[in-house]
Backbone as a ProteinNet text record, in pm:
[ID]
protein_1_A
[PRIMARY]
XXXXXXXXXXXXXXXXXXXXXXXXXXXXXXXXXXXXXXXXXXXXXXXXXXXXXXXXXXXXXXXXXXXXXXXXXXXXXXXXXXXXXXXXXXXXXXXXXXXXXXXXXXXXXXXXXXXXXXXXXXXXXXXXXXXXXXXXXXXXXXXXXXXXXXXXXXXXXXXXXXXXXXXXXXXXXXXXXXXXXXXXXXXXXXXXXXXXXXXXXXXXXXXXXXXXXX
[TERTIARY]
84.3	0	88.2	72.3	108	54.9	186.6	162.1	115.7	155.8	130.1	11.6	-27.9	-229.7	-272.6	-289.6	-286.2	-253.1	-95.7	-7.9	-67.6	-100.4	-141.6	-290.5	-363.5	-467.1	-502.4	-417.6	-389.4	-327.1	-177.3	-113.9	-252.6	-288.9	-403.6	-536.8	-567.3	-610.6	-546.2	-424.7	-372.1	-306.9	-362	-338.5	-188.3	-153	-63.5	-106.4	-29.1	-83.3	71.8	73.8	186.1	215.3	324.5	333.3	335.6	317.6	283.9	423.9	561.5	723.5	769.2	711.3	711.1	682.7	574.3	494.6	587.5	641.8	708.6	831.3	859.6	996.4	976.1	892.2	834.1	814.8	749.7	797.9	888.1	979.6	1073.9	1185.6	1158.6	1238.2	1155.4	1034.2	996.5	1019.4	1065.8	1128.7	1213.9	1337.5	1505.8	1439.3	1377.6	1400.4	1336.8	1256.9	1210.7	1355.1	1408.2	1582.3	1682.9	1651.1	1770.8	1742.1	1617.3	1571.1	1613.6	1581.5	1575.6	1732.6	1804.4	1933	2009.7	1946.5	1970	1914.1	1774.9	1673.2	1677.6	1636.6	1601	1473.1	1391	1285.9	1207.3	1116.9	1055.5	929.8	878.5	733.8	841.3	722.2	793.9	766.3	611.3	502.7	512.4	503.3	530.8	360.7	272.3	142.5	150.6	203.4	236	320.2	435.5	555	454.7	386.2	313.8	226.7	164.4	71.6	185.4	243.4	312.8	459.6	472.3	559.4	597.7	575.9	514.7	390.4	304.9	167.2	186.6	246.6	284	404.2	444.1	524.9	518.7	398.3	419.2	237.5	200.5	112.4	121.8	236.4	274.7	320.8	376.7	415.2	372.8	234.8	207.4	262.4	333.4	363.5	521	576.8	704.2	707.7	780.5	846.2	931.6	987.3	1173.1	1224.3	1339	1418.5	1471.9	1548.2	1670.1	1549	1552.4	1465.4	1564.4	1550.2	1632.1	1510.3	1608.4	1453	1560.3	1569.2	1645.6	1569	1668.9	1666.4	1521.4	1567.3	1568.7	1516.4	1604.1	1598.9	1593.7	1543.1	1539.9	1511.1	1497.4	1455.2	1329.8	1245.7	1115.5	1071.4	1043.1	946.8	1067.9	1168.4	1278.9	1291.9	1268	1279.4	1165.8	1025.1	964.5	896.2	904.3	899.4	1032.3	1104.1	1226.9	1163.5	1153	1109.7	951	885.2	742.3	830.8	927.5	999.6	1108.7	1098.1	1246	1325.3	1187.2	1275	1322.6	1334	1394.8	1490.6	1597.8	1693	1665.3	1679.6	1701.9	1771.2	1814.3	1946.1	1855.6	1928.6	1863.9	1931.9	1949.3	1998.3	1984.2	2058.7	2084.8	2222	2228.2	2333.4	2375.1	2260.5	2266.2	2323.5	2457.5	2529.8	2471.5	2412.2	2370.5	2244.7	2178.4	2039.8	2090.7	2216.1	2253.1	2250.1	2368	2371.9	2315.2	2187.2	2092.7	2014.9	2007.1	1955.9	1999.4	2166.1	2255.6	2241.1	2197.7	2215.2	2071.3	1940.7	1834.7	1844.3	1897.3	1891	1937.9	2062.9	2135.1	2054.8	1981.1	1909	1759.4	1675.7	1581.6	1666.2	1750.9	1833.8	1797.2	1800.1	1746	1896	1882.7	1999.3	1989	1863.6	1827.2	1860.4	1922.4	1910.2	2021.9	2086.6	2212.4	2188.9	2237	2246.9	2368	2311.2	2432.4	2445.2	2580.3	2541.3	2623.4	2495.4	2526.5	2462.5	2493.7	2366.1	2324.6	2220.5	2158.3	2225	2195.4	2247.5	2391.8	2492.1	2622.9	2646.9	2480	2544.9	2504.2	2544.2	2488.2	2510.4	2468.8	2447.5	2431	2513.1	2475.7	2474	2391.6	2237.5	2162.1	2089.9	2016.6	1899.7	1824.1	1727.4	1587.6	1523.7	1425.4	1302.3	1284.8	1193.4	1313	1267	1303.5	1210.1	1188.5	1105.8	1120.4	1073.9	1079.4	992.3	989	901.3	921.4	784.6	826.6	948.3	1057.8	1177	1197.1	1144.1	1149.5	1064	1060.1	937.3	973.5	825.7	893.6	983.2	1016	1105.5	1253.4	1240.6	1370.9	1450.9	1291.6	1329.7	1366.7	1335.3	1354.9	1501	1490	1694.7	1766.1	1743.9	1814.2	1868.5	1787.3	1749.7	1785.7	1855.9	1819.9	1937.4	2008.5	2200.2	2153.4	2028.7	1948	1855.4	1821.4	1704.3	1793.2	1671.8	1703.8	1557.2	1533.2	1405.6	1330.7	1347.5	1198.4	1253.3	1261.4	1220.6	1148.2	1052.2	941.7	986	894.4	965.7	835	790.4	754.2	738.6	649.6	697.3	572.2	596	495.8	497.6	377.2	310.9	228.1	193.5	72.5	-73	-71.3	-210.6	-119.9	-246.5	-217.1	-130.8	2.9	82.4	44.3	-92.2	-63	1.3	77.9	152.6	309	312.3	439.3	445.3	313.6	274.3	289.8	273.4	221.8	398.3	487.6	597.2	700.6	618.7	711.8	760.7	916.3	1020.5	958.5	977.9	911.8	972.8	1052	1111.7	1058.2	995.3	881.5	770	644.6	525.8	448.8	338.1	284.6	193.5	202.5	143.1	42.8	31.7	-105	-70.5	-133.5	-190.6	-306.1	-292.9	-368.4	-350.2	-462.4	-482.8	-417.8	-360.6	-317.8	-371	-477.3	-543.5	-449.6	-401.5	-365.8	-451.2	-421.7	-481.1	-442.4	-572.3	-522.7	-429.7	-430.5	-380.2	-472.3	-520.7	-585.3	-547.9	-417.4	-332.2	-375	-418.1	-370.6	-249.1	-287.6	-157.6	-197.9	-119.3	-106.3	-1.5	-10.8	109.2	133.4	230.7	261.2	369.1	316.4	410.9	404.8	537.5	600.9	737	729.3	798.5	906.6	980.7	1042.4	969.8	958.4	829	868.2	1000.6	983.7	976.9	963.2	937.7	794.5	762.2	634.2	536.5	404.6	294.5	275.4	157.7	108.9	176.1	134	142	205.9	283.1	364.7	248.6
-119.4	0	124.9	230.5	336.1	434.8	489.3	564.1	753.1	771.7	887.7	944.7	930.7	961.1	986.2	877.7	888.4	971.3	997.3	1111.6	1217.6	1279.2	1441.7	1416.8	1370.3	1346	1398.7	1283.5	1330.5	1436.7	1507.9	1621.9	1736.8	1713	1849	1839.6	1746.6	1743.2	1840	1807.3	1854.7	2030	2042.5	2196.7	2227.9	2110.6	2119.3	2081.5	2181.7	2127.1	2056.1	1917.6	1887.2	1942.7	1952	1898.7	1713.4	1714.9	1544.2	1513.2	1650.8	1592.7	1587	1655.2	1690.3	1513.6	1526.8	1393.1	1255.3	1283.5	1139.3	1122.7	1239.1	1290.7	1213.5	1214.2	1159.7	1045.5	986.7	860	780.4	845.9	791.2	766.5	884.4	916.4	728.7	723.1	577.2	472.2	463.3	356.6	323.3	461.3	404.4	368	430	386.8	258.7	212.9	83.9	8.4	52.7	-12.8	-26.9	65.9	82.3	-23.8	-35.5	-66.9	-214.9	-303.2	-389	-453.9	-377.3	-388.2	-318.7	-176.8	-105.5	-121.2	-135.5	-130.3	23.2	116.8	236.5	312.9	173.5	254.6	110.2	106.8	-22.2	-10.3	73.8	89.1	8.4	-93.7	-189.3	-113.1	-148.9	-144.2	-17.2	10.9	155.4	206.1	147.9	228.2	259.3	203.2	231.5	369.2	334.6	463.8	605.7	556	663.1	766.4	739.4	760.3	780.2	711	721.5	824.7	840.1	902.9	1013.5	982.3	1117.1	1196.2	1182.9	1190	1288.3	1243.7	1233.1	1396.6	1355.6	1486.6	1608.6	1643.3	1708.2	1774.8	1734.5	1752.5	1877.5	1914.9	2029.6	2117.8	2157.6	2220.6	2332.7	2401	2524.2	2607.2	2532	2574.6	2622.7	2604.9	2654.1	2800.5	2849.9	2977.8	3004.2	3093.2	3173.9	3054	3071.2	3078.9	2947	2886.9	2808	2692.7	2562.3	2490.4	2381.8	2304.3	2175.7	2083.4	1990.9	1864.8	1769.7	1774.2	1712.3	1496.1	1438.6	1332.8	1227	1328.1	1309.1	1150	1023.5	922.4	911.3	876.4	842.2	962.1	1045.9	1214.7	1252.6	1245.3	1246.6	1326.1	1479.8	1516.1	1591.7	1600	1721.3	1660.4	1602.6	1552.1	1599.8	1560.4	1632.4	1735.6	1822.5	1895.8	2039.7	1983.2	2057.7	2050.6	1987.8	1952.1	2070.9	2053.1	2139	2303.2	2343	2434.4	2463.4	2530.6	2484.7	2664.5	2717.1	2874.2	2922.5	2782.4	2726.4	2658.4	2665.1	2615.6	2454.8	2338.1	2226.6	2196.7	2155.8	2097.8	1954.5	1832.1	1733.8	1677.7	1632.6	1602.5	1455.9	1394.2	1212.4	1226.2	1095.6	1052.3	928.3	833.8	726	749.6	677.8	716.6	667.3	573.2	506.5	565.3	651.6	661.4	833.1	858.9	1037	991.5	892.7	865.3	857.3	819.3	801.6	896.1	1030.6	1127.7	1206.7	1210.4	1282.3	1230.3	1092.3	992.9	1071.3	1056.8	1073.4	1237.1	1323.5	1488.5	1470.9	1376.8	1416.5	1385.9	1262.2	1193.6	1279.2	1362.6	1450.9	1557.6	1622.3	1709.2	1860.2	1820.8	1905.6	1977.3	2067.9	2190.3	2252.9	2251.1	2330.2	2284.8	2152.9	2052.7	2001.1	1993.1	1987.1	1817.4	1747.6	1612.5	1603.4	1612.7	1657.2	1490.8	1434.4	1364.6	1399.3	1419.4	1509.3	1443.5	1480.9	1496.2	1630.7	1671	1786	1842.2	1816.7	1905.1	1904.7	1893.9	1943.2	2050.5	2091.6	2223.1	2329.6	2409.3	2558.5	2663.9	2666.5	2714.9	2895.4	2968.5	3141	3134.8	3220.5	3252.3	3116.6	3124.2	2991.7	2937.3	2822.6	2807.1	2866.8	2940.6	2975.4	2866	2796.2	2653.3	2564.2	2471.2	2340.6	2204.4	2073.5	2043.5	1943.4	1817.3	1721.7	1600.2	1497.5	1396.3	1273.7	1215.3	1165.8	1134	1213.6	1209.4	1215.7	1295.5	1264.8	1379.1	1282.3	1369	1474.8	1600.6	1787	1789.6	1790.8	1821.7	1811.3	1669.4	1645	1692	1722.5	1763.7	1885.6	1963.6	2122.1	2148.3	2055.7	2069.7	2020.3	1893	1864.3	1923	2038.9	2129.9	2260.4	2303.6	2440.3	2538.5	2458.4	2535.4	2561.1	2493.3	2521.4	2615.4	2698.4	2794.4	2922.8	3030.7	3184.1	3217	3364	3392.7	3376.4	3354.2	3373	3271.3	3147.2	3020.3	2929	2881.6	2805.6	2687.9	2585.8	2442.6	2325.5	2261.4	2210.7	2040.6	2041.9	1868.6	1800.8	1704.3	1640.8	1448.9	1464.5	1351.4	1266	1130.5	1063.1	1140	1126.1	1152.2	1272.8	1352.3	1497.1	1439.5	1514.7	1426.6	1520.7	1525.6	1594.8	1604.2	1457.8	1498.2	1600.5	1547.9	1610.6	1776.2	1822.5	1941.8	2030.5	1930.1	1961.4	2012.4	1947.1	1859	2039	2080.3	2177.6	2287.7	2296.9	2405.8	2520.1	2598.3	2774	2813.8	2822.1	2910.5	2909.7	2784.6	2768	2810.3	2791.1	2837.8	2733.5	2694.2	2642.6	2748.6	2786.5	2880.3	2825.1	2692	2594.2	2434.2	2447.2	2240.4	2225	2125.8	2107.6	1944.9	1885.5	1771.6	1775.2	1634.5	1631	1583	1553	1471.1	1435.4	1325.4	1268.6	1183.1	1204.4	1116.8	926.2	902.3	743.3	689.1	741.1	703.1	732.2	607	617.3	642.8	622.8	681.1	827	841.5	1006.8	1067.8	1158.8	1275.3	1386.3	1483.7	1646.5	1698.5	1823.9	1925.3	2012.4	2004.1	2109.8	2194.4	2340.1	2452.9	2476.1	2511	2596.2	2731.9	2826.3	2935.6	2954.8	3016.1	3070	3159.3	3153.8	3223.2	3353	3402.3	3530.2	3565.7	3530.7	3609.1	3611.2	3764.1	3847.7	3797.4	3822.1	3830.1	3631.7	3579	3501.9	3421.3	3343.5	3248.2	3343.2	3306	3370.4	3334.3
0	0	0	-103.7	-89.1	42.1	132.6	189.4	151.7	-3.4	-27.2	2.4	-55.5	-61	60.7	185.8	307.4	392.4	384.8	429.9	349.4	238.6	184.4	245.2	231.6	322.6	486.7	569.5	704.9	694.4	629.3	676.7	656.8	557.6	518.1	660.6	700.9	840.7	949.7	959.6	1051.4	1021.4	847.7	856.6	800.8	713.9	610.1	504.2	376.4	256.9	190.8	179.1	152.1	-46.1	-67.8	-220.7	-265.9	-348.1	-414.1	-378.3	-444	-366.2	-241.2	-157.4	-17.8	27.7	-12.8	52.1	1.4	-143.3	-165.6	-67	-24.9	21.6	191.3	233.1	369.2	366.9	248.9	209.5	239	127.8	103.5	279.6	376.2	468.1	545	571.2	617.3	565.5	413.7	345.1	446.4	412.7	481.5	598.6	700	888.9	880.8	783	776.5	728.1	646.2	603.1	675.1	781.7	869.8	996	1021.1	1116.5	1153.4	1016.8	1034.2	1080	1062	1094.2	1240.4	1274.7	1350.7	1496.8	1442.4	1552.3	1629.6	1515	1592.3	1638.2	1618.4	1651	1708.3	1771.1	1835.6	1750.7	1640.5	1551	1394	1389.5	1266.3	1130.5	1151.6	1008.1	931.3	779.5	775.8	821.6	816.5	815.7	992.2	1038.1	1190.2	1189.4	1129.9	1115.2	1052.9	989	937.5	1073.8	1092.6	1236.1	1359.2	1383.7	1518.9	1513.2	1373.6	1370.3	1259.4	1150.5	1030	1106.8	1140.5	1162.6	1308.1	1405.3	1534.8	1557.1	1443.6	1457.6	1388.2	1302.5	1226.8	1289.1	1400.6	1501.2	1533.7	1557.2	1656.2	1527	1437.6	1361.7	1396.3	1412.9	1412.2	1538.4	1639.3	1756.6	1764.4	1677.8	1663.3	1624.4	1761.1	1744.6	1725.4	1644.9	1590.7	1492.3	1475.8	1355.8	1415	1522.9	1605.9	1656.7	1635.6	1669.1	1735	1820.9	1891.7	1920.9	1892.2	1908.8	1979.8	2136.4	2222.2	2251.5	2218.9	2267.4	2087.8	1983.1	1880.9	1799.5	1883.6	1837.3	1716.7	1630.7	1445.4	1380.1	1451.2	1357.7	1424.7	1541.4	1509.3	1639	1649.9	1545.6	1467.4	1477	1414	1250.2	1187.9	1017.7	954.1	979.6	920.9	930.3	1057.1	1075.8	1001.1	1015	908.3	755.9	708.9	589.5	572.2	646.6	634.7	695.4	694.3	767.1	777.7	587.9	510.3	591	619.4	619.4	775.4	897.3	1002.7	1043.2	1121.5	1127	1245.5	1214.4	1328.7	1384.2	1510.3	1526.8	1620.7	1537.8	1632.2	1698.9	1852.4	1947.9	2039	2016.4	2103.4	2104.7	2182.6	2272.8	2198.4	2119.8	2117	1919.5	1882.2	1790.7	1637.1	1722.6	1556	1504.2	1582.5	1600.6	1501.8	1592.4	1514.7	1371.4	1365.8	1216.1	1106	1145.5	1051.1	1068.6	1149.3	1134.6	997.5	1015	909.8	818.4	814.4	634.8	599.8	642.6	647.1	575.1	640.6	623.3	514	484.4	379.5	275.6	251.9	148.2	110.4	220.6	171.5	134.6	127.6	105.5	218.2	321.2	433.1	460	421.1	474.6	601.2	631.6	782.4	902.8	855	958.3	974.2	1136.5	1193.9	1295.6	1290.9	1389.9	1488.9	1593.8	1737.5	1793.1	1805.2	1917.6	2052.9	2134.2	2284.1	2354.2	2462.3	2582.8	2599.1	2607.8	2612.2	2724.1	2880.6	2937.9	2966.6	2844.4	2842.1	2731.3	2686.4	2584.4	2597.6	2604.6	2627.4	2507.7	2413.6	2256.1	2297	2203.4	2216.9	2121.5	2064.3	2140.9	2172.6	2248.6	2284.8	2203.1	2222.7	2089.5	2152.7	2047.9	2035.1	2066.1	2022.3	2043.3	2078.2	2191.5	2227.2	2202.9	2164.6	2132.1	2192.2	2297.3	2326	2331.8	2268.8	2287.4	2377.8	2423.3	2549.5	2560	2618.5	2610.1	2818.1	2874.9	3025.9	3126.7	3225.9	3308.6	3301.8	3326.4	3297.8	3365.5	3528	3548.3	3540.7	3521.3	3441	3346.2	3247.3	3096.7	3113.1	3204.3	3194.3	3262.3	3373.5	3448.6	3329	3200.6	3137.2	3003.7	2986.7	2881.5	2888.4	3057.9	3071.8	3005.9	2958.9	2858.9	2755.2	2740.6	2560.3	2557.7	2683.3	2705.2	2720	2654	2751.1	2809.6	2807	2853.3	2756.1	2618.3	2536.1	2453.8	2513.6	2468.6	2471.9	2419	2426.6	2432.5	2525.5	2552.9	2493.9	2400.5	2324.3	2418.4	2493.3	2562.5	2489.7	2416.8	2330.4	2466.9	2517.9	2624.5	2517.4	2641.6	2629.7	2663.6	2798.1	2862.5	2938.4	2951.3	3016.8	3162.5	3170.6	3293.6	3394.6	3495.4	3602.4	3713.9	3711.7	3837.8	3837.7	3712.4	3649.1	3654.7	3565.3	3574.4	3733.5	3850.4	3982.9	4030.3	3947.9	3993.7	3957	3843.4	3788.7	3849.2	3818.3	3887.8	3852.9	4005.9	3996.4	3915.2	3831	3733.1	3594.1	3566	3479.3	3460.2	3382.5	3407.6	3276.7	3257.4	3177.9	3085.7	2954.6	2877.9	2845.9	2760	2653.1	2714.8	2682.8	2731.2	2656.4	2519.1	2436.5	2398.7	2376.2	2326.9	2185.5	2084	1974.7	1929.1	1827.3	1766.3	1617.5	1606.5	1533.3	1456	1302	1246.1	1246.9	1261.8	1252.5	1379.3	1456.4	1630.7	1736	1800.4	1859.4	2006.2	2064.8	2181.3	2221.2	2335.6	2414.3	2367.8	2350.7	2322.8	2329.8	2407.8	2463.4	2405.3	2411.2	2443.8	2523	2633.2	2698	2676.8	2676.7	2611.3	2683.7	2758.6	2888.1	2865.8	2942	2948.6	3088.6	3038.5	3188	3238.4	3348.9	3470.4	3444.3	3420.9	3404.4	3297.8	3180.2	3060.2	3071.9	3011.4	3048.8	2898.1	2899.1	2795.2	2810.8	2707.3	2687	2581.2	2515.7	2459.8	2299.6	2221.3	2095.9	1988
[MASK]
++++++++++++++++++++++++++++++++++++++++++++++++++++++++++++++++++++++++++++++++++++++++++++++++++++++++++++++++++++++++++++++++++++++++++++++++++++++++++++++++++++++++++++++++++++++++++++++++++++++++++++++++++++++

């Protein structure tokens, strides 16, 4: 089964209009992680109609929530949401961020093969970098409880950086859990096409940067 059709379909749901190349281009990016996979094991989602939903689908959810120019998508794994989200957001810079080497690698093979220029593959640990100027959007998927994520993240923040935590089910204890220096701006459900899983977003600020939501 062709995934094209499907994908321009769902993205236009979610408030993208892909191109017919855009879309082969997304494709083609679930071919390889299906290629790589079977060898690599970078991702625990086999099927592509799975990869499609859980992870094309999944990340390209949030798109409209990205603020400024400097985007980081910490703890990255196979590209996701930082690949196609770059791709829908050619006139943005990415930098995607793991620890785990084989997983970078095929970020960079991946960038290189859609021909994504915007897009930088770090392998770090997040909280050993502290980037000037700092990134504008941070983006994380269930990558670790807020508070964690925010002590592990904080070399990648200034005051008017938005922190992007893509959940299952609304985490209230977590929320309860969060450092005063924080503040929660939006908390919104994700409706994904073709996934039937809970999924939120919580967009958070540093407590002291002033006004509402960007």
């Amino acid at each position: 089964m062709s995934l094209l059709q499907p994908l321009l379909r769902d993205a236009a749901t979610l408030g993208i209009t892909l191109t017919a190349a855009d879309g082969a281009r997304l494709c083609a990016l679930i071919d390889e992680l299906e290629r790589w996979n079977r060898t690599f094991n970078l991702t625990g989602i086999k099927g592509q109609e799975e990869m499609l939903t859980h992870h094309l689908l999944d990340s390209l959810s949030i798109h409209a929530d990205l603020v400024g120019e400097r985007i980081a998508d910490v703890g990255t794994g196979a590209g996701f949401p930082g690949l196609p989200l770059a791709l829908v957001h050619p006139e943005r810079r990415f930098t995607l961020i793991d620890s785990n080497g084989k997983k970078v690698r095929f970020v960079a093979h991946a960038a290189r093969m859609l021909g994504l220029a915007n897009v930088e593959a770090l392998q770090a640990r997040a909280e050993e970098l502290a980037p000037d100027p700092p990134f504008d959007t941070v983006v994380a998927r269930a990558c670790a409880p807020l508070p964690e994520l925010l002590k592990k993240i904080a070399g990648l923040t200034g005051p008017a950086t938005r922190v992007l935590a893509m959940k299952g089910k609304s985490p209230e204890a977590e929320l309860q859990a969060l450092p005063c220096s924080w503040r929660v701006i939006a908390l919104r459900p994700l409706s994904v096409p073709g996934l039937s899983e809970s999924r939120c977003l919580v967009t958070l600020a540093p407590a002291a940067a002033g006004g509402g939501p960007a």
